[in-house]
PyMOL commands that place a pseudoatom at each C-alpha (Angstrom):
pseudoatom trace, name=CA, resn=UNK, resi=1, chain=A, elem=C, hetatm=0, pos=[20.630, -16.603, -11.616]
pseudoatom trace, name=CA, resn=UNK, resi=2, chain=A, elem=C, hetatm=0, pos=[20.064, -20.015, -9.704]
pseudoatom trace, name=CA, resn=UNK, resi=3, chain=A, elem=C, hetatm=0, pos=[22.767, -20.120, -8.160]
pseudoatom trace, name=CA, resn=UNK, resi=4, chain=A, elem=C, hetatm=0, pos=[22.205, -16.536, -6.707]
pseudoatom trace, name=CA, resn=UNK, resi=5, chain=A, elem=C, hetatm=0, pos=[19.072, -17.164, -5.994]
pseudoatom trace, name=CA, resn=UNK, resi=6, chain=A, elem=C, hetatm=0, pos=[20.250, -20.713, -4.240]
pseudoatom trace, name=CA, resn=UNK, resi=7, chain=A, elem=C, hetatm=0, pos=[23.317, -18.998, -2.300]
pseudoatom trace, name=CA, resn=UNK, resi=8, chain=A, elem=C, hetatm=0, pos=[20.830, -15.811, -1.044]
pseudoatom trace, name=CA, resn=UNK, resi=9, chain=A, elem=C, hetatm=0, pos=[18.427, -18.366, 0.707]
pseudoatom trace, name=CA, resn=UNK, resi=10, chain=A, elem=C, hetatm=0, pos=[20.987, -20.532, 1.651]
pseudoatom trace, name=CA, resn=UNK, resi=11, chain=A, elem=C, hetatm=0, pos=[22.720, -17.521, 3.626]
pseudoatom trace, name=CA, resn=UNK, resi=12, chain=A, elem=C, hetatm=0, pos=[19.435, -15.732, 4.833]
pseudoatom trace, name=CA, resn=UNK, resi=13, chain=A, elem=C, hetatm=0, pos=[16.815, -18.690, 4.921]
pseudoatom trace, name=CA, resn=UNK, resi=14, chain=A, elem=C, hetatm=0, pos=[18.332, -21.459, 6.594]
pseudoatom trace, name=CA, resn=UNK, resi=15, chain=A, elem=C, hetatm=0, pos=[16.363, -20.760, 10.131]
pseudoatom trace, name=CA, resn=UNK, resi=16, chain=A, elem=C, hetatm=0, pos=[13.080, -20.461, 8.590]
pseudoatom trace, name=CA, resn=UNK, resi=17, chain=A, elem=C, hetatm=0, pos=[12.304, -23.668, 7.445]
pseudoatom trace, name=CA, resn=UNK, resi=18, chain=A, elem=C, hetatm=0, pos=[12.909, -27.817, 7.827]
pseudoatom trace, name=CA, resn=UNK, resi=19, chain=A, elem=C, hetatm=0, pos=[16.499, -28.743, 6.653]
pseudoatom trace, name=CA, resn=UNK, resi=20, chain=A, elem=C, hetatm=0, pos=[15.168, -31.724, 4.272]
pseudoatom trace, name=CA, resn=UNK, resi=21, chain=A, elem=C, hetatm=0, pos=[12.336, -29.345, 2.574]
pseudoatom trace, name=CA, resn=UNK, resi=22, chain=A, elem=C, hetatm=0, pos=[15.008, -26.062, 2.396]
pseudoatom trace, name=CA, resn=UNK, resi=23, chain=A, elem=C, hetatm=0, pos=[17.797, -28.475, 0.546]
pseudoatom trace, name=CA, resn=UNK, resi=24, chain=A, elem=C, hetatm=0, pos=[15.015, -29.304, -1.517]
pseudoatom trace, name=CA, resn=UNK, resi=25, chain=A, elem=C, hetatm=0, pos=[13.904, -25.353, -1.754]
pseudoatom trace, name=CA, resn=UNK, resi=26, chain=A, elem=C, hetatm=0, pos=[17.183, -24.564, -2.706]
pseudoatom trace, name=CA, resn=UNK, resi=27, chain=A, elem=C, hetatm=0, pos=[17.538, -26.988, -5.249]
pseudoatom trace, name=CA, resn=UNK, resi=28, chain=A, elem=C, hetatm=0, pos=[14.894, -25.745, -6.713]
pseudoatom trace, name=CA, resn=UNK, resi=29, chain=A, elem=C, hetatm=0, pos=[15.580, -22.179, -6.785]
pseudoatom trace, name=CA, resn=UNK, resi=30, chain=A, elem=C, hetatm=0, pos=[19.045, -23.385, -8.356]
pseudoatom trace, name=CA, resn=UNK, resi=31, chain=A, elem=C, hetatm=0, pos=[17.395, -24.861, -11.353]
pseudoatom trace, name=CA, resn=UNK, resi=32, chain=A, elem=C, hetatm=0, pos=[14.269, -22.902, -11.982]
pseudoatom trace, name=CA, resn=UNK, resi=33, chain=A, elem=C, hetatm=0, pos=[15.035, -19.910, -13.662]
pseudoatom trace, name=CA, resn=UNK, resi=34, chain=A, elem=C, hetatm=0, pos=[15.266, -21.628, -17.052]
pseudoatom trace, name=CA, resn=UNK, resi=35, chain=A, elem=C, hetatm=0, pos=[11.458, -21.820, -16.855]
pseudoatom trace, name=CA, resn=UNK, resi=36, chain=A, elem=C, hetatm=0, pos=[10.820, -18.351, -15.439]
pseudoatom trace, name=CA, resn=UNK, resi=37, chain=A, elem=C, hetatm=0, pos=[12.685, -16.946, -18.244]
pseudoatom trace, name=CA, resn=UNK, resi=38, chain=A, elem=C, hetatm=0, pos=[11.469, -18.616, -21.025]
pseudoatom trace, name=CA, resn=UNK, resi=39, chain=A, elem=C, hetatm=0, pos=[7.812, -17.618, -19.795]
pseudoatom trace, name=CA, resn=UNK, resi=40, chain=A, elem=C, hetatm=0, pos=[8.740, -13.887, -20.057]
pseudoatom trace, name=CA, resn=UNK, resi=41, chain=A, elem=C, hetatm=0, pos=[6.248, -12.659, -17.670]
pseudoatom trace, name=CA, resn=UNK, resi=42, chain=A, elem=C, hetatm=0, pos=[8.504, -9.770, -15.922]
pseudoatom trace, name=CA, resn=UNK, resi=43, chain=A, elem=C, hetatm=0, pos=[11.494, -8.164, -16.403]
pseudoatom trace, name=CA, resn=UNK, resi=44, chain=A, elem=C, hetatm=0, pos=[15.009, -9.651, -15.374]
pseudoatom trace, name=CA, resn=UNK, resi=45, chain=A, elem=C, hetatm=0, pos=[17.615, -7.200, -14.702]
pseudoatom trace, name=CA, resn=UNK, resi=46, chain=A, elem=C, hetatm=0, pos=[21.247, -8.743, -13.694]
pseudoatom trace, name=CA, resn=UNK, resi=47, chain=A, elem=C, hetatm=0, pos=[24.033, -7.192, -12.128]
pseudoatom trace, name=CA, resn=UNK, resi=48, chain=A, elem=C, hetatm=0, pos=[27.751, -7.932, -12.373]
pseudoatom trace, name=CA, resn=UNK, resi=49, chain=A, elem=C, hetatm=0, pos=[30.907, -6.721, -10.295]
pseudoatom trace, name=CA, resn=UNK, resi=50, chain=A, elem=C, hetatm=0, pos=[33.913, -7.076, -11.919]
pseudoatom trace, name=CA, resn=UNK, resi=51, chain=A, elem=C, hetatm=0, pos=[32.451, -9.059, -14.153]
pseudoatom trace, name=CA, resn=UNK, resi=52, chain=A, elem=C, hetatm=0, pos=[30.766, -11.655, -12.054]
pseudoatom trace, name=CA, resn=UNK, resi=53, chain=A, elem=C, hetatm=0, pos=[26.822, -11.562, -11.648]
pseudoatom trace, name=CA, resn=UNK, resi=54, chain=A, elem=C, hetatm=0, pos=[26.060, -11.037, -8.035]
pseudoatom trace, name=CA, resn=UNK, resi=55, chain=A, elem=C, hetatm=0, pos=[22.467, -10.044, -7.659]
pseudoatom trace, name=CA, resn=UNK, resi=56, chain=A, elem=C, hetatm=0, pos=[19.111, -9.933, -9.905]
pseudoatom trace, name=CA, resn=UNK, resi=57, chain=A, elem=C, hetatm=0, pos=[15.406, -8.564, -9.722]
pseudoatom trace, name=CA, resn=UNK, resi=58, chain=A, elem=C, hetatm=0, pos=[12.625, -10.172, -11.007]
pseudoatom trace, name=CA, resn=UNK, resi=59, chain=A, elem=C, hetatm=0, pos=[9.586, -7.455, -11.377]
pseudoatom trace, name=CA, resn=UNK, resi=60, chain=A, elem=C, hetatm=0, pos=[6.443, -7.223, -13.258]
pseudoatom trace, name=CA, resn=UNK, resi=61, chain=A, elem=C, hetatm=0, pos=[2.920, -5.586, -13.541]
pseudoatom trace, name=CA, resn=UNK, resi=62, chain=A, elem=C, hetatm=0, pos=[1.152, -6.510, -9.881]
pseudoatom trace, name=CA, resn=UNK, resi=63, chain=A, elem=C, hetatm=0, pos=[-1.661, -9.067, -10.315]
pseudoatom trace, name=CA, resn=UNK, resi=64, chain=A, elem=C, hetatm=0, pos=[-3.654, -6.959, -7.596]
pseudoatom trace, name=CA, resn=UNK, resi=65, chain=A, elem=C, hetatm=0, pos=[-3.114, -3.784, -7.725]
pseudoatom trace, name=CA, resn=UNK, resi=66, chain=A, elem=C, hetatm=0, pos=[-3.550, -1.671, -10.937]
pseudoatom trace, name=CA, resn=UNK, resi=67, chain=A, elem=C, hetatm=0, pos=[-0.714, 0.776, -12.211]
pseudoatom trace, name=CA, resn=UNK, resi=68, chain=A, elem=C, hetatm=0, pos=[1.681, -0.973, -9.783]
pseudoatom trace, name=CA, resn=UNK, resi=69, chain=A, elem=C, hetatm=0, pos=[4.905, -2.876, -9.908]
pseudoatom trace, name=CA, resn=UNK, resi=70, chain=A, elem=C, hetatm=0, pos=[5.381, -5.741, -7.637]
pseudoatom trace, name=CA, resn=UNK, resi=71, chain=A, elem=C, hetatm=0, pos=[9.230, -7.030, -7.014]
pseudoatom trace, name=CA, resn=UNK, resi=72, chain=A, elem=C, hetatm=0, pos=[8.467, -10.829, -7.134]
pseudoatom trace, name=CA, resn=UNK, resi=73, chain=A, elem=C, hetatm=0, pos=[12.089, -11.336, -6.159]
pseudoatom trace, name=CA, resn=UNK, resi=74, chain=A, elem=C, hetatm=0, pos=[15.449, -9.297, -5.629]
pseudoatom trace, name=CA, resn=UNK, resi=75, chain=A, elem=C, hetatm=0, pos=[18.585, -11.315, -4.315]
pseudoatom trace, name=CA, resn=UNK, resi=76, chain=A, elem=C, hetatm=0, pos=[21.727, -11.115, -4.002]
pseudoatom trace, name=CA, resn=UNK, resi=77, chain=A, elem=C, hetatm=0, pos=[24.979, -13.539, -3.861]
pseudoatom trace, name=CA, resn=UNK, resi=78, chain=A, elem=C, hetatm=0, pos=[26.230, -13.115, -0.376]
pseudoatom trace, name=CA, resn=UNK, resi=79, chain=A, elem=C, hetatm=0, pos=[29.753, -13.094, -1.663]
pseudoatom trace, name=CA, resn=UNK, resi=80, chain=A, elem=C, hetatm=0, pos=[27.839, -9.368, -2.911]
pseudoatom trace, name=CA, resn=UNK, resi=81, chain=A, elem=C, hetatm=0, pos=[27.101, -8.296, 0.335]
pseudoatom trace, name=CA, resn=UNK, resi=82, chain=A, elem=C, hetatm=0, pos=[27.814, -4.662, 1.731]
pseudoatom trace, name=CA, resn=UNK, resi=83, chain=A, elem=C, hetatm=0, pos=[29.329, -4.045, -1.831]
pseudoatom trace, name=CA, resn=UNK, resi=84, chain=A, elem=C, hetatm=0, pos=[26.834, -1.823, -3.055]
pseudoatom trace, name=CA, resn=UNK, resi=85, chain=A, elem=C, hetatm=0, pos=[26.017, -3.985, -6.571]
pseudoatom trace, name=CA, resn=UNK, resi=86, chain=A, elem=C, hetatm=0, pos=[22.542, -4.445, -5.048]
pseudoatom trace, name=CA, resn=UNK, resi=87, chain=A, elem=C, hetatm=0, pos=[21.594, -0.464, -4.244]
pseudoatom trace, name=CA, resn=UNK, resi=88, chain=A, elem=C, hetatm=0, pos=[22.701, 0.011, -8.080]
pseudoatom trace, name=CA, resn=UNK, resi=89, chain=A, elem=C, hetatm=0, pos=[20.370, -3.339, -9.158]
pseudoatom trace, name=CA, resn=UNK, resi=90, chain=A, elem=C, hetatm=0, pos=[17.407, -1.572, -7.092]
pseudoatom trace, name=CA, resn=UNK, resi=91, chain=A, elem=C, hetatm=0, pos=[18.030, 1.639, -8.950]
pseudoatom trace, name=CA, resn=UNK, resi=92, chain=A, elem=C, hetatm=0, pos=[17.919, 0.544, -12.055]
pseudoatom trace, name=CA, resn=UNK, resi=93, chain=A, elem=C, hetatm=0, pos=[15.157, -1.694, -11.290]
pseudoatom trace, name=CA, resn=UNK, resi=94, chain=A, elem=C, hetatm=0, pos=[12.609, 1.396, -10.201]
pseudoatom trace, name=CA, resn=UNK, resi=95, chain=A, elem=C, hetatm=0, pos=[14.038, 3.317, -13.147]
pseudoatom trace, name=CA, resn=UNK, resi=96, chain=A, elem=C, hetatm=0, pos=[12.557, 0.913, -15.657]
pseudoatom trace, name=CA, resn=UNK, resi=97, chain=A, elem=C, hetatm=0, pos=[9.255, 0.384, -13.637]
pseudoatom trace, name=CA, resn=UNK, resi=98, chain=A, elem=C, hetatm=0, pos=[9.352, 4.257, -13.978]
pseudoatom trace, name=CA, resn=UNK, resi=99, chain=A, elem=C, hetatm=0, pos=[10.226, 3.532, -18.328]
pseudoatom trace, name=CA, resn=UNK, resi=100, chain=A, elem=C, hetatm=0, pos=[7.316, 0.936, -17.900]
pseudoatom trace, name=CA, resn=UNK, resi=101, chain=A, elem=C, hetatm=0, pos=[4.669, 3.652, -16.623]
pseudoatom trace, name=CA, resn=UNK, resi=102, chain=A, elem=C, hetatm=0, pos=[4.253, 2.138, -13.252]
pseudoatom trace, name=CA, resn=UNK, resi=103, chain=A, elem=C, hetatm=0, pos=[3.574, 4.568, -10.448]
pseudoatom trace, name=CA, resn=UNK, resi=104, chain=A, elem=C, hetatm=0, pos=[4.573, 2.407, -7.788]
pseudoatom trace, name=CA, resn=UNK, resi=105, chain=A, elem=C, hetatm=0, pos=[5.956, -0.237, -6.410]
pseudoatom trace, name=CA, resn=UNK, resi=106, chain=A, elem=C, hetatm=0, pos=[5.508, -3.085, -3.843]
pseudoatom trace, name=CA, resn=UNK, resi=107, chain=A, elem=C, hetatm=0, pos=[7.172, -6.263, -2.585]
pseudoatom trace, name=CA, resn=UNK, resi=108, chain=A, elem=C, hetatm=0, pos=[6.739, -8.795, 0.373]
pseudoatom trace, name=CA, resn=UNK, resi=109, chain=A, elem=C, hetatm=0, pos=[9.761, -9.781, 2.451]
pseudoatom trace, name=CA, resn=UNK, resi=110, chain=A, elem=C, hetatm=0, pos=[9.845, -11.757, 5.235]
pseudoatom trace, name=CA, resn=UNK, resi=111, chain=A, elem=C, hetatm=0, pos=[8.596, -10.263, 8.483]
pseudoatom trace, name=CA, resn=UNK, resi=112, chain=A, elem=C, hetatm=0, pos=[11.758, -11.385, 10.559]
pseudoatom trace, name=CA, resn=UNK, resi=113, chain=A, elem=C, hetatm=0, pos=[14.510, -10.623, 7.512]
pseudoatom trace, name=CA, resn=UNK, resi=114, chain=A, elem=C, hetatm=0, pos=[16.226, -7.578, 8.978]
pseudoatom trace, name=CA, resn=UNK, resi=115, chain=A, elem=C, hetatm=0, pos=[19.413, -7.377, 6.788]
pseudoatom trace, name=CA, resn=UNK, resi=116, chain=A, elem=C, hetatm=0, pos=[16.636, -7.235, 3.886]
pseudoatom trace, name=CA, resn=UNK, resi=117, chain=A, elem=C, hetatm=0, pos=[14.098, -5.026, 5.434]
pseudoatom trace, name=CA, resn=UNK, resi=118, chain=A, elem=C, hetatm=0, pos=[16.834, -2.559, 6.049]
pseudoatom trace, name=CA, resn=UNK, resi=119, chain=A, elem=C, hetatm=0, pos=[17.910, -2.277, 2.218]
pseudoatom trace, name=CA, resn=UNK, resi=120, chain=A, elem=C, hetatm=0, pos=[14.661, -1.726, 1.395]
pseudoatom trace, name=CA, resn=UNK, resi=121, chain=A, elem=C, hetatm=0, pos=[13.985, 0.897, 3.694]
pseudoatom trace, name=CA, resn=UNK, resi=122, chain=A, elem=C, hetatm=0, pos=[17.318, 2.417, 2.813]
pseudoatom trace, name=CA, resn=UNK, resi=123, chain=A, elem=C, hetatm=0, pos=[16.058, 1.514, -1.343]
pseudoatom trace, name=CA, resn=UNK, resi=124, chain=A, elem=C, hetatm=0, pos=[12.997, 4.555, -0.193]
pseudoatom trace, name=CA, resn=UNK, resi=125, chain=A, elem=C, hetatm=0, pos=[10.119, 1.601, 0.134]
pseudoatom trace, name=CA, resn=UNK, resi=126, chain=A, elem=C, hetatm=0, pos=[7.874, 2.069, 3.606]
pseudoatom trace, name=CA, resn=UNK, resi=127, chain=A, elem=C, hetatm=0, pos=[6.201, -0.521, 5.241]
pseudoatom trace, name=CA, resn=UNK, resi=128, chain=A, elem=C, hetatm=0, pos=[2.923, -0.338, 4.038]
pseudoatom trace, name=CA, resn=UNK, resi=129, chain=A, elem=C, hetatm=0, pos=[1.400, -1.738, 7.286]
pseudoatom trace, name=CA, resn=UNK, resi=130, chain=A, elem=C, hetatm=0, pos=[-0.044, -5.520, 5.401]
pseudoatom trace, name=CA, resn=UNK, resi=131, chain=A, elem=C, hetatm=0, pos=[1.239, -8.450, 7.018]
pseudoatom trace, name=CA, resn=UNK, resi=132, chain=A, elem=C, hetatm=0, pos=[0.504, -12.035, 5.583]
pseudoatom trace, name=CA, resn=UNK, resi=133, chain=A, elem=C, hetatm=0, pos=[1.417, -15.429, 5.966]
pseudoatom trace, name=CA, resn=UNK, resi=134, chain=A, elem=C, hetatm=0, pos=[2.860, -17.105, 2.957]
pseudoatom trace, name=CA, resn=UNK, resi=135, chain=A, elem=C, hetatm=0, pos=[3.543, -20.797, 2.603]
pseudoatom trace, name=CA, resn=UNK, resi=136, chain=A, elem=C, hetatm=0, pos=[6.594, -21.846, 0.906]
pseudoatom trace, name=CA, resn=UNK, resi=137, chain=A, elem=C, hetatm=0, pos=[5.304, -25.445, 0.340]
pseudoatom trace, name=CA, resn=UNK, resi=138, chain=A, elem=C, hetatm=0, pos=[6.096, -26.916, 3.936]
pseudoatom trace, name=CA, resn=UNK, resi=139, chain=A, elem=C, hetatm=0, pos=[2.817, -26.655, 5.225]
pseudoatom trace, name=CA, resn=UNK, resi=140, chain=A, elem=C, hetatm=0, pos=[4.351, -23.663, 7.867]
pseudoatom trace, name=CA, resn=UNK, resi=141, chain=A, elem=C, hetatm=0, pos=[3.363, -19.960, 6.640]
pseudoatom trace, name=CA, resn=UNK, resi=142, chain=A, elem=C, hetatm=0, pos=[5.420, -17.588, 7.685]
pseudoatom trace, name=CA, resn=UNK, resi=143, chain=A, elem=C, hetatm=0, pos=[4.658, -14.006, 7.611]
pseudoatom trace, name=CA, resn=UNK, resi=144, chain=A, elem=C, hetatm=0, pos=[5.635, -11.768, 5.384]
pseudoatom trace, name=CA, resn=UNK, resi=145, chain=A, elem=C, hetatm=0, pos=[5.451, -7.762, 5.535]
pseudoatom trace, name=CA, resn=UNK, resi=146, chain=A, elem=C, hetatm=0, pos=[4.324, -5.093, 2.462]
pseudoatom trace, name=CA, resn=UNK, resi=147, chain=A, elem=C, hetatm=0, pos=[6.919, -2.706, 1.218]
pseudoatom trace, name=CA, resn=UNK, resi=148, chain=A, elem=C, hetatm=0, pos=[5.468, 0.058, -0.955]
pseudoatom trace, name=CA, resn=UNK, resi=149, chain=A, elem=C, hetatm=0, pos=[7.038, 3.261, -2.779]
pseudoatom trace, name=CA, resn=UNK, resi=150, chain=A, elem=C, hetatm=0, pos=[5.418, 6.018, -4.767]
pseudoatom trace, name=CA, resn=UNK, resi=151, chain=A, elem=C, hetatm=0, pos=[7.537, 6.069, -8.139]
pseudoatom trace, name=CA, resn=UNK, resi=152, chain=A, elem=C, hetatm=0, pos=[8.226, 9.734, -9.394]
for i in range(1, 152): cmd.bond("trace and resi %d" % i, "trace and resi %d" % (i + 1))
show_as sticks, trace
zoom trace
């Protein structure tokens, strides 16, 4: 998981943010996931192509809004890319929410991410119209835009 995590913000990230605090971002997001898991806070779902794990979502109850889902964090390898593993990831993902009882579903993705506000567009989420600026840990927000979808 960390080093999908680590390759998808290496490949989509890069522009965003200082080179010495990303390699140290990315570091990070290569060795964190031990943590996250052991805390069991969410649900992890992991998807494989031809045997190889290419993409995971990381999704839980929403701290602020009741009956919701919030995707804390979908990526994908870029070697999965166009591939289709991720549409089949996101479908499972909203199925379980659906198993959970949550009756929708939100996420924030940055506001000038095209490739990813695309697939989640194309995944049935709307923009939601929120915009905020999130800080990463370099001391430079950036803003992010609200995704939202009505789970049936």
């Amino acid at each position: 998981m960390g080093e999908i995590h680590a390759e998808s913000w290496e490949a989509a990230y890069a522009g965003f943010f200082p080179p010495e605090f990303f390699a140290e971002a990315v570091r990070h997001r290569r060795n964190r996931w031990h943590d996250v898991l052991a805390e069991v806070k969410g649900t992890v779902l992991l998807a494989a192509l031809d045997g190889r794990p290419l993409a995971f979502s990381y999704f839980g109850s929403s701290p602020t809004r009741p009956e919701s889902a919030e995707i804390f964090g979908f990526y994908g390898h870029p070697d999965g890319w166009g591939s289709g593993v991720a549409s089949v990831l996101m479908t499972a993902s909203l199925d379980r929410m659906r198993e959970n009882g949550f009756r929708r579903a939100h996420l924030w993705t940055l506001r000038d991410t095209p490739q990813s506000r695309r697939f989640y567009a194309k995944s049935g989420f709307s923009e939601s119209g929120a915009v905020r600026d999130h800080d990463f840990g370099d001391g430079n927000p950036v803003q992010q835009v609200e995704y939202e979808l009505i789970l049936q």
